[in-house]
FIKOLZA-1660 file (N, C-alpha, C; in steps of 0.1 Angstrom, whole numbers, plus 5000, padded with zeros to 4 digits):
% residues 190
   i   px   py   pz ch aa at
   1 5123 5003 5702  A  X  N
   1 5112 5001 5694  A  X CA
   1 5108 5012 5685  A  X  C
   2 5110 5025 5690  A  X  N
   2 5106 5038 5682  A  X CA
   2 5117 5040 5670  A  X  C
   3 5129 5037 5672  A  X  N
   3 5136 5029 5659  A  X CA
   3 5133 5026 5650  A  X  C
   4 5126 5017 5653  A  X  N
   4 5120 5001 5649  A  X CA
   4 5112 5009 5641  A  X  C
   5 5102 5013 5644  A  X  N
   5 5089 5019 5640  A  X CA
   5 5092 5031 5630  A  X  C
   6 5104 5038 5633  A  X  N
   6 5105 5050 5622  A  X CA
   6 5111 5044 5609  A  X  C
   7 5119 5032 5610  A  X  N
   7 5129 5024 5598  A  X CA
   7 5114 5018 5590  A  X  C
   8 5102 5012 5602  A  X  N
   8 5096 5009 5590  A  X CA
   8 5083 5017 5585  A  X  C
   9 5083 5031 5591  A  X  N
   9 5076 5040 5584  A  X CA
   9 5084 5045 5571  A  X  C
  10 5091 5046 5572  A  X  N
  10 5099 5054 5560  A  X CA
  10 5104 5039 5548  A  X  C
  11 5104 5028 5554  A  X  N
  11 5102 5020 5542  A  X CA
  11 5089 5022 5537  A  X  C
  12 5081 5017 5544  A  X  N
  12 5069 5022 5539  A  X CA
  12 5061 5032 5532  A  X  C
  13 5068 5040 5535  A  X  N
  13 5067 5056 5526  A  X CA
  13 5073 5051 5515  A  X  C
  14 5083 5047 5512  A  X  N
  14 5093 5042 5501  A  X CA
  14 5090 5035 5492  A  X  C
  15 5083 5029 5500  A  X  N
  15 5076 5017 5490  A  X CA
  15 5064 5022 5482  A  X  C
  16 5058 5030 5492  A  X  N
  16 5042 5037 5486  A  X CA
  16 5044 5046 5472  A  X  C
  17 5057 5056 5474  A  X  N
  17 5065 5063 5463  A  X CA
  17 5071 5053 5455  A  X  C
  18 5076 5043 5452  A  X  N
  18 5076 5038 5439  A  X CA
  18 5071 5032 5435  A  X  C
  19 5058 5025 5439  A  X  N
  19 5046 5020 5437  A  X CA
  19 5042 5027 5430  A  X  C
  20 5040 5045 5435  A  X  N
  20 5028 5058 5427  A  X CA
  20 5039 5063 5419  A  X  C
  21 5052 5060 5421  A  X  N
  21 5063 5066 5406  A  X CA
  21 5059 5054 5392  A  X  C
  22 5063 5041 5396  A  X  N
  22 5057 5029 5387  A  X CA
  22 5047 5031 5377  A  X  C
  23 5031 5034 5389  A  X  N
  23 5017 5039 5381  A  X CA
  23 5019 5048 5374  A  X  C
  24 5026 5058 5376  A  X  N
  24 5028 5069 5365  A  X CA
  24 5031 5069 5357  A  X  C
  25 5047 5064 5353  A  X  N
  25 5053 5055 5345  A  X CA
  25 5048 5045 5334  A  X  C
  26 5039 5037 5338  A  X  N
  26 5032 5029 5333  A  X CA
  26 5018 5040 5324  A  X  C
  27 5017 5049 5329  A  X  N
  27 5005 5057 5323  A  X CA
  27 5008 5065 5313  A  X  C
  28 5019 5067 5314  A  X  N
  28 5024 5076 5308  A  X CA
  28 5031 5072 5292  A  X  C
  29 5037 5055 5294  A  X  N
  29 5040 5045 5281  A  X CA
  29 5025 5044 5276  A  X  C
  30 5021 5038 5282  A  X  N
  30 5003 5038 5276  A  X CA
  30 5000 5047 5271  A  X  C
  31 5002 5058 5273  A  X  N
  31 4996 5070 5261  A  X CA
  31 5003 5074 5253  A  X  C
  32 5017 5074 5255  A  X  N
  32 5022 5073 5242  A  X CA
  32 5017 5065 5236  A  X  C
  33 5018 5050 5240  A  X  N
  33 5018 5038 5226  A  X CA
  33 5003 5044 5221  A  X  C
  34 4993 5050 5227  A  X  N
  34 4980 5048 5222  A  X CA
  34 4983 5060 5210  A  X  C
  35 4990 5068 5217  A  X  N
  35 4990 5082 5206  A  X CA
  35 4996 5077 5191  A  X  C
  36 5008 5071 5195  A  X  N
  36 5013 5062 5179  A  X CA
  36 5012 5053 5172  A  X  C
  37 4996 5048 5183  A  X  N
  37 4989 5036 5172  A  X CA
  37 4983 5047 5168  A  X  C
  38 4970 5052 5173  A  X  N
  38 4964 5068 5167  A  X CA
  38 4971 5073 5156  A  X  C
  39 4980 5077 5154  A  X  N
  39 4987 5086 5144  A  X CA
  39 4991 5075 5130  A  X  C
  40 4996 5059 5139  A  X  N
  40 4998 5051 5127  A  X CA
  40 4982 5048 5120  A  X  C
  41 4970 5048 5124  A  X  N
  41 4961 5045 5123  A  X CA
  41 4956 5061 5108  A  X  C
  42 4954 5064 5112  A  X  N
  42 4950 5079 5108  A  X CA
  42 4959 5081 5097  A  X  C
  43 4972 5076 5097  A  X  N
  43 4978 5079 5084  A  X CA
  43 4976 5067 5071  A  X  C
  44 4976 5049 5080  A  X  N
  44 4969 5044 5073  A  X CA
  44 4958 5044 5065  A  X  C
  45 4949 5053 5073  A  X  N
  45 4933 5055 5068  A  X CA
  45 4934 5067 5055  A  X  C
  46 4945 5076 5060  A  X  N
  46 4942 5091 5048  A  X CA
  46 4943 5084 5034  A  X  C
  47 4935 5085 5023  A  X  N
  47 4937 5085 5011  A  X CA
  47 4929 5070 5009  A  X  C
  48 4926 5065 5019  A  X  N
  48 4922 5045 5016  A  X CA
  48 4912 5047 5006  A  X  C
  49 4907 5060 5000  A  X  N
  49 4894 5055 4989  A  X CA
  49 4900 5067 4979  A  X  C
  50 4896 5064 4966  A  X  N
  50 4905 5074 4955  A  X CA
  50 4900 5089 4959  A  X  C
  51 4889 5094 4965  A  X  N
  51 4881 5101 4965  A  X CA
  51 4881 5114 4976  A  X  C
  52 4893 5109 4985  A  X  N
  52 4898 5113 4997  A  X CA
  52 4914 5111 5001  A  X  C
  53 4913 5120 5014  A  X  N
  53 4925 5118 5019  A  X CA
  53 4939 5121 5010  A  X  C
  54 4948 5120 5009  A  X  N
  54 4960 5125 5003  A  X CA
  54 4968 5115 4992  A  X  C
  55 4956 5107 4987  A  X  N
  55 4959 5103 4970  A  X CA
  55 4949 5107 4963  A  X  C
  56 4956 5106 4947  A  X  N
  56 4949 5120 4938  A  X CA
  56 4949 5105 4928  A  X  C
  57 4935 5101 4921  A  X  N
  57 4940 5090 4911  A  X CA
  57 4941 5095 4895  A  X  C
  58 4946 5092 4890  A  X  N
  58 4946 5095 4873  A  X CA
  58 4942 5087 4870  A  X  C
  59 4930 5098 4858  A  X  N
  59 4922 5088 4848  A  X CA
  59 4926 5088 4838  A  X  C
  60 4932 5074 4835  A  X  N
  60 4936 5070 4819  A  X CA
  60 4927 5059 4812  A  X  C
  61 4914 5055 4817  A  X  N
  61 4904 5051 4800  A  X CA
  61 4912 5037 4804  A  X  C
  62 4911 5033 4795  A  X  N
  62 4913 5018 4793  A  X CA
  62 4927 5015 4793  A  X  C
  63 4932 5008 4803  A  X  N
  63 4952 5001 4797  A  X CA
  63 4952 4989 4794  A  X  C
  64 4959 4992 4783  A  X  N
  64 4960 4984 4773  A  X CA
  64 4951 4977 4762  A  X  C
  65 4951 4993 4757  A  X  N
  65 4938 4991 4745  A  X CA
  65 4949 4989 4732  A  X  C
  66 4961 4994 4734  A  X  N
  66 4971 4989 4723  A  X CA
  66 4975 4975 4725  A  X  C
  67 4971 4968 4715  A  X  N
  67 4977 4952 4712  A  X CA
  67 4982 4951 4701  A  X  C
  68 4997 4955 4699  A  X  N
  68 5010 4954 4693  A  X CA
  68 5015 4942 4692  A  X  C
  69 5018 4933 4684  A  X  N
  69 5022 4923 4690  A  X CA
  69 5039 4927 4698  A  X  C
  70 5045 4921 4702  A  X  N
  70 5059 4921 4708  A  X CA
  70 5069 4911 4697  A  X  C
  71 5079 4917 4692  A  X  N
  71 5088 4909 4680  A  X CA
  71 5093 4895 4686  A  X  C
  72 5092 4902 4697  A  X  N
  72 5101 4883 4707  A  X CA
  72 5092 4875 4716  A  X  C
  73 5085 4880 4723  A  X  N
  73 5074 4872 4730  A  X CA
  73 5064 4871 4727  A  X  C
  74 5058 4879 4716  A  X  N
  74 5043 4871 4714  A  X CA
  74 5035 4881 4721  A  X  C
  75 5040 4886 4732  A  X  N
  75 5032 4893 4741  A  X CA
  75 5023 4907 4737  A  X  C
  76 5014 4913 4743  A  X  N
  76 5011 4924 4743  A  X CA
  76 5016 4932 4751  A  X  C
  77 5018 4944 4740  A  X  N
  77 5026 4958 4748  A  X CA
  77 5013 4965 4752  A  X  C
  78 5015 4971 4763  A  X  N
  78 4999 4980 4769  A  X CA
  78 5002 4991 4773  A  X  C
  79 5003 5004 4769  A  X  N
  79 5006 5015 4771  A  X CA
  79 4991 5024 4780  A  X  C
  80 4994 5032 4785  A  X  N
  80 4985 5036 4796  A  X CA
  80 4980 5052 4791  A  X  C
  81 4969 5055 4789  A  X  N
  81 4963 5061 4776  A  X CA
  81 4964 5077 4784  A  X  C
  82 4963 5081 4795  A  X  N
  82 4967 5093 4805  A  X CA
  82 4978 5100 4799  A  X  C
  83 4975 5112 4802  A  X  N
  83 4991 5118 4806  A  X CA
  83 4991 5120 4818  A  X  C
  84 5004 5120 4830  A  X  N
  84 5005 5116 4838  A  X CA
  84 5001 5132 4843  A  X  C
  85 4992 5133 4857  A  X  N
  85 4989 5147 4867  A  X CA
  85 4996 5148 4877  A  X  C
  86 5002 5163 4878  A  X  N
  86 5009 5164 4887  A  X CA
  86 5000 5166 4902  A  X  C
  87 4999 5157 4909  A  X  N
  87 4995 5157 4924  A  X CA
  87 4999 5171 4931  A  X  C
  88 4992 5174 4941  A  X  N
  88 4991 5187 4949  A  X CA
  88 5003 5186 4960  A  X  C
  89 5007 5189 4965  A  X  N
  89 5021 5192 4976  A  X CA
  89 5015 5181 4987  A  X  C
  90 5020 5170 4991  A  X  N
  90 5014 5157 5000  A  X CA
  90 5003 5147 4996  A  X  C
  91 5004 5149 4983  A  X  N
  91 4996 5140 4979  A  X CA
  91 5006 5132 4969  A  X  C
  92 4996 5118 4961  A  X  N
  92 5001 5106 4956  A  X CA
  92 4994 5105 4948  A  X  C
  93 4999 5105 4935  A  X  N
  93 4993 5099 4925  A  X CA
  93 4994 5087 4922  A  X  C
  94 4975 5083 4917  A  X  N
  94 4975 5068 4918  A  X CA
  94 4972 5064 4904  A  X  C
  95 4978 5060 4893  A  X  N
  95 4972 5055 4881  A  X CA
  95 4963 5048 4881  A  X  C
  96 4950 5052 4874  A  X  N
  96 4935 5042 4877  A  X CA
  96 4938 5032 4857  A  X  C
  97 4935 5023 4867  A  X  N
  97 4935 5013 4853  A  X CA
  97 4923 5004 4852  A  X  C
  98 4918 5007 4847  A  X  N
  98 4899 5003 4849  A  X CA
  98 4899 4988 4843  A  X  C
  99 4908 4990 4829  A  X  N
  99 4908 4976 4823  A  X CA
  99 4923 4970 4816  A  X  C
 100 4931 4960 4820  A  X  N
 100 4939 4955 4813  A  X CA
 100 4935 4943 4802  A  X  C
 101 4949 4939 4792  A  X  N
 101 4945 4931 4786  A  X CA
 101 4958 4920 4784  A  X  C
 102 4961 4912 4790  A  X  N
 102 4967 4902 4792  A  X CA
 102 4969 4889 4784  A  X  C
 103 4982 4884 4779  A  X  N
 103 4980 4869 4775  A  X CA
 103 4972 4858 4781  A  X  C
 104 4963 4850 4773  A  X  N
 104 4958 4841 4779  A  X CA
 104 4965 4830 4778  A  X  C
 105 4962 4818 4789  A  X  N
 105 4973 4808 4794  A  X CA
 105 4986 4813 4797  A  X  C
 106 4993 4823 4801  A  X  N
 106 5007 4825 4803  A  X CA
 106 5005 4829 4815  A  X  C
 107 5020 4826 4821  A  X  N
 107 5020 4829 4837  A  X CA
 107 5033 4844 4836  A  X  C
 108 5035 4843 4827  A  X  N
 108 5046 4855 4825  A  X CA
 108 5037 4867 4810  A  X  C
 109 5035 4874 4816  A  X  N
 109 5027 4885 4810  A  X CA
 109 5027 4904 4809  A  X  C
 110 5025 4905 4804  A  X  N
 110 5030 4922 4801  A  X CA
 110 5021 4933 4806  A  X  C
 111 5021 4937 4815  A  X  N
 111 5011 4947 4827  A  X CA
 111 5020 4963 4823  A  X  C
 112 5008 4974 4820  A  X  N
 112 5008 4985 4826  A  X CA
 112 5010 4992 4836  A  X  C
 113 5012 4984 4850  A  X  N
 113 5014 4989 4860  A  X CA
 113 5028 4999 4862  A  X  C
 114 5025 5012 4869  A  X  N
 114 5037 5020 4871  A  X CA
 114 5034 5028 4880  A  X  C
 115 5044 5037 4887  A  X  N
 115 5046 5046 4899  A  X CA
 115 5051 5059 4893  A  X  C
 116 5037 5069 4891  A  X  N
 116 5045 5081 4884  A  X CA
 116 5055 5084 4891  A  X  C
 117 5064 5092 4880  A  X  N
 117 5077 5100 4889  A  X CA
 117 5075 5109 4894  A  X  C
 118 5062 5114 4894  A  X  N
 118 5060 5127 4905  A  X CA
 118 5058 5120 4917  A  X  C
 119 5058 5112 4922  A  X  N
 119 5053 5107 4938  A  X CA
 119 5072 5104 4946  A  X  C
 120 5068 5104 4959  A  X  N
 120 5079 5103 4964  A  X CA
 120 5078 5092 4975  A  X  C
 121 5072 5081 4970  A  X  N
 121 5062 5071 4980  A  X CA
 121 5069 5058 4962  A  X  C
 122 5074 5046 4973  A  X  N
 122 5076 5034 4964  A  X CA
 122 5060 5029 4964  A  X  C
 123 5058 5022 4954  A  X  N
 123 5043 5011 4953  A  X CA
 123 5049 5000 4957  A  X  C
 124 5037 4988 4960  A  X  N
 124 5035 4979 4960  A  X CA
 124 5024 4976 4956  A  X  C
 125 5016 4968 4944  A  X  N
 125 5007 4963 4935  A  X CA
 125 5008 4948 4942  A  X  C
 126 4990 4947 4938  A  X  N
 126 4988 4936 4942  A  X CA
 126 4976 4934 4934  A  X  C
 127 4975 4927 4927  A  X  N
 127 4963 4920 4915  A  X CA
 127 4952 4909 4923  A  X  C
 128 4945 4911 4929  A  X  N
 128 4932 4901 4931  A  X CA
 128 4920 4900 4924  A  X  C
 129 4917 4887 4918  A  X  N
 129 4899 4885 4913  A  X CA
 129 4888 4883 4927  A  X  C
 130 4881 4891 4918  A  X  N
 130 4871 4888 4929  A  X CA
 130 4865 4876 4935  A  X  C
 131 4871 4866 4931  A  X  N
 131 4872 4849 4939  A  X CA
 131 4882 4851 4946  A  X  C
 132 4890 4858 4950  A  X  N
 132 4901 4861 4958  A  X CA
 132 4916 4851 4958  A  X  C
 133 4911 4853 4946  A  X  N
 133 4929 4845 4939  A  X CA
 133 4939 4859 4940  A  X  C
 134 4953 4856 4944  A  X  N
 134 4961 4868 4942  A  X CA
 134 4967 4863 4927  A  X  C
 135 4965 4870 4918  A  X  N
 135 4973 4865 4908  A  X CA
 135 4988 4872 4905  A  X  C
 136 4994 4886 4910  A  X  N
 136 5002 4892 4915  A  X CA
 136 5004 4899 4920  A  X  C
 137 5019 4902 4933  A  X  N
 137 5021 4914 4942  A  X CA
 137 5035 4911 4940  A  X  C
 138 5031 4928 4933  A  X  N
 138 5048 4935 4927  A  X CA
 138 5058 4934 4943  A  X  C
 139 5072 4934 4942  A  X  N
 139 5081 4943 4949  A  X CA
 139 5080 4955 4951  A  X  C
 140 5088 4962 4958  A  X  N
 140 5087 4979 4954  A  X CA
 140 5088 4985 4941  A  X  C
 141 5076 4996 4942  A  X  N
 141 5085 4999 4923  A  X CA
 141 5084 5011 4927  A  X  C
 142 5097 5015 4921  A  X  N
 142 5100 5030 4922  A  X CA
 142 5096 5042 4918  A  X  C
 143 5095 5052 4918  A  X  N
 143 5087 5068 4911  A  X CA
 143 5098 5066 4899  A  X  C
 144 5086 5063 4889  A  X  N
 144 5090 5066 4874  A  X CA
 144 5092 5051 4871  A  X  C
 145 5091 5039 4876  A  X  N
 145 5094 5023 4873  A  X CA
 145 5085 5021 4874  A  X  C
 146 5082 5013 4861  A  X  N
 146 5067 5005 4857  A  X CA
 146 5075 4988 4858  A  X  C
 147 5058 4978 4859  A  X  N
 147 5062 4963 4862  A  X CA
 147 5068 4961 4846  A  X  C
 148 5063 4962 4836  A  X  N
 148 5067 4959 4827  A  X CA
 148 5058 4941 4821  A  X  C
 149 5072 4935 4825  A  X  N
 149 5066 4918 4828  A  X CA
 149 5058 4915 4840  A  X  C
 150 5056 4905 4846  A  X  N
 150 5048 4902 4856  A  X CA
 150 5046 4888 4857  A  X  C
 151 5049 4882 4865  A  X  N
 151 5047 4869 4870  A  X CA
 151 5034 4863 4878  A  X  C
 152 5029 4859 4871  A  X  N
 152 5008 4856 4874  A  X CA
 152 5008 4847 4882  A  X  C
 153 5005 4843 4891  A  X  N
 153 5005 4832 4900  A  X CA
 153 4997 4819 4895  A  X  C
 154 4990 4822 4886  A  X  N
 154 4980 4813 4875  A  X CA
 154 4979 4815 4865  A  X  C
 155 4977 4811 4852  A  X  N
 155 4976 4814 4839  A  X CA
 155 4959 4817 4841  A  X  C
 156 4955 4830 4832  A  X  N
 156 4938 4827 4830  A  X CA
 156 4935 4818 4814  A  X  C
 157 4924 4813 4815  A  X  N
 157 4920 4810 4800  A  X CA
 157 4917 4821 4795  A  X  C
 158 4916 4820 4781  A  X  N
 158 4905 4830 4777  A  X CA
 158 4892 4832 4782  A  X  C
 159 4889 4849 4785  A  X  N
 159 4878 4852 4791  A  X CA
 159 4878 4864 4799  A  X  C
 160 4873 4871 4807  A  X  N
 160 4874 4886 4814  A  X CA
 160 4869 4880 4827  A  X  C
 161 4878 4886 4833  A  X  N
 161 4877 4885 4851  A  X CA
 161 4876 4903 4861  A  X  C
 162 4868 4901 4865  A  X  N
 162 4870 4911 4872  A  X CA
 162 4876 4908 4889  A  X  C
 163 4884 4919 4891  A  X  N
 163 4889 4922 4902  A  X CA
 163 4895 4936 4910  A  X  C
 164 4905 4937 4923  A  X  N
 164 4907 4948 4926  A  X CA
 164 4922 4950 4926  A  X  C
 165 4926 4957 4922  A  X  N
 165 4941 4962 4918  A  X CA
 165 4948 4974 4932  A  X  C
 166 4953 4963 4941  A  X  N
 166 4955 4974 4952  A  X CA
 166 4971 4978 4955  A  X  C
 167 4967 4991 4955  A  X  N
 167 4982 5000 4962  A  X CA
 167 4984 5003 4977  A  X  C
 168 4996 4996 4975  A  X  N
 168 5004 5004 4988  A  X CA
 168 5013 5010 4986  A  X  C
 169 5016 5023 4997  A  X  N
 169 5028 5029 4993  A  X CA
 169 5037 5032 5007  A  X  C
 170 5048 5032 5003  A  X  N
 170 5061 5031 5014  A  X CA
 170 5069 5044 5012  A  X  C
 171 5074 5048 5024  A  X  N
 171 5085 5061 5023  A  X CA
 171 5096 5052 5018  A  X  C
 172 5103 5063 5012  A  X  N
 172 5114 5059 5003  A  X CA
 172 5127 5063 5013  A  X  C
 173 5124 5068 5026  A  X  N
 173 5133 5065 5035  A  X CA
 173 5139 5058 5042  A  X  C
 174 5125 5049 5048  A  X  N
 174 5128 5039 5057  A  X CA
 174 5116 5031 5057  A  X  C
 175 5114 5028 5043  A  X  N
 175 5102 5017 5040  A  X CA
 175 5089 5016 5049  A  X  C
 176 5084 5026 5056  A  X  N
 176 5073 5025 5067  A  X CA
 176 5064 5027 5058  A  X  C
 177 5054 5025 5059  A  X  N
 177 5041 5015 5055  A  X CA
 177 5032 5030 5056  A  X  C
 178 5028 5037 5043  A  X  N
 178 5023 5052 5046  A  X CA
 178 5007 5050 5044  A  X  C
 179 5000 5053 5029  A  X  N
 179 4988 5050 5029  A  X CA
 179 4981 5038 5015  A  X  C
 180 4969 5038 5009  A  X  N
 180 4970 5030 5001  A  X CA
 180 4950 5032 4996  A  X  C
 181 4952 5023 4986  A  X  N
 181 4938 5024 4980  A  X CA
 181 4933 5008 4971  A  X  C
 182 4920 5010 4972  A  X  N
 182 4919 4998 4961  A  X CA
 182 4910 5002 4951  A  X  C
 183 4916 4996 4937  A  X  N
 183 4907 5003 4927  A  X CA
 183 4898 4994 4920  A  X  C
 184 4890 4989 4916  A  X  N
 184 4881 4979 4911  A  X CA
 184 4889 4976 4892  A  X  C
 185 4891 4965 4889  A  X  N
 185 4902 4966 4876  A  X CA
 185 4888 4952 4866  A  X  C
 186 4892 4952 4854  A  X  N
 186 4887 4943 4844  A  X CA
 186 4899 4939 4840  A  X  C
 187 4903 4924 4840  A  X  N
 187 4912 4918 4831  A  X CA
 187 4909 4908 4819  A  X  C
 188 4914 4908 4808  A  X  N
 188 4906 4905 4798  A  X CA
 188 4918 4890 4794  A  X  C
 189 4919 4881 4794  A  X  N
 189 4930 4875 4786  A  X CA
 189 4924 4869 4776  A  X  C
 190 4932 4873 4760  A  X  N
 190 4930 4870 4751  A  X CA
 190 4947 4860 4742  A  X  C
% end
């Protein structure tokens, strides 16, 4: 019986130790994960308003105050009235575009949008009115690659819409999702 009794003290012990190894274990993934939502969190948040955090925006006045016609499409060419600022060491330059001016009724139209080549962060643009229509969200665009054309998800009539023109930006390493801003935009289609 004293056998008996030591085989099941020491299971018992055995069992108590991987039970309190487990708990630790378990405590120990938990603070990681919390620490690297924390840090994902914190890096999403740096820069979320132009005015902070680690984006710097450029003021260029009005884009697309040039309305050239285009020899082949009809379209308007819209050049972006800035010269481009070199951003400080961890920072992102964000082109502010307060007001575009777009074909009206066309679903295929000619945007200012671009990613200075001083940044080392891809964009992603995304055009919303403030009725919360998306009317477009670019692909990646590269440092130094502007949209050029643009594919509208609606044609506007003639008339001025306001809305917010938001950036995200991605490491050019391994596409992780870094920080971002939204800028209040005027769209004008004429």
């Amino acid at each position: 019986m004293s056998q008996a009794s030591n085989a099941d003290r020491k299971n018992y012990i055995y069992n108590i130790i991987i039970i309190v190894m487990s708990a630790i274990f378990v405590v120990v993934c938990l603070t990681i994960g919390f620490l690297f939502w924390q840090r994902s969190k914190a890096d999403a948040n740096i820069g979320s308003s132009a005015s902070g955090g680690n984006t710097q925006t450029e003021e260029s006045g009005t884009a697309g105050s040039e309305n050239t016609e285009s020899s082949a499409s009809g379209e308007n060419n819209q050049g972006e009235a800035s010269a481009q600022a070199t951003p400080a060491p961890g920072q992102i330059a964000i082109p502010s575009y307060s007001a575009i001016t777009v074909k009206a009724d066309a679903t295929s139209v000619e945007v200012p949008f671009r990613n200075p080549d001083v940044n080392g962060v891809y964009f992603v643009l995304t055009l919303t009115l403030d009725d919360g229509t998306e009317l477009y969200k670019s692909n990646y665009i590269a440092p130094g690659e502007s949209v050029g054309t643009a594919a509208f998800t609606k044609a506007l009539p003639k008339g001025t819409y306001t809305g917010k023109l938001k950036y995200e930006t991605f490491s050019m390493d391994d596409y992780s999702q870094r920080n971002g801003t939204e800028l209040p935009i005027t769209v004008t289609a004429e």
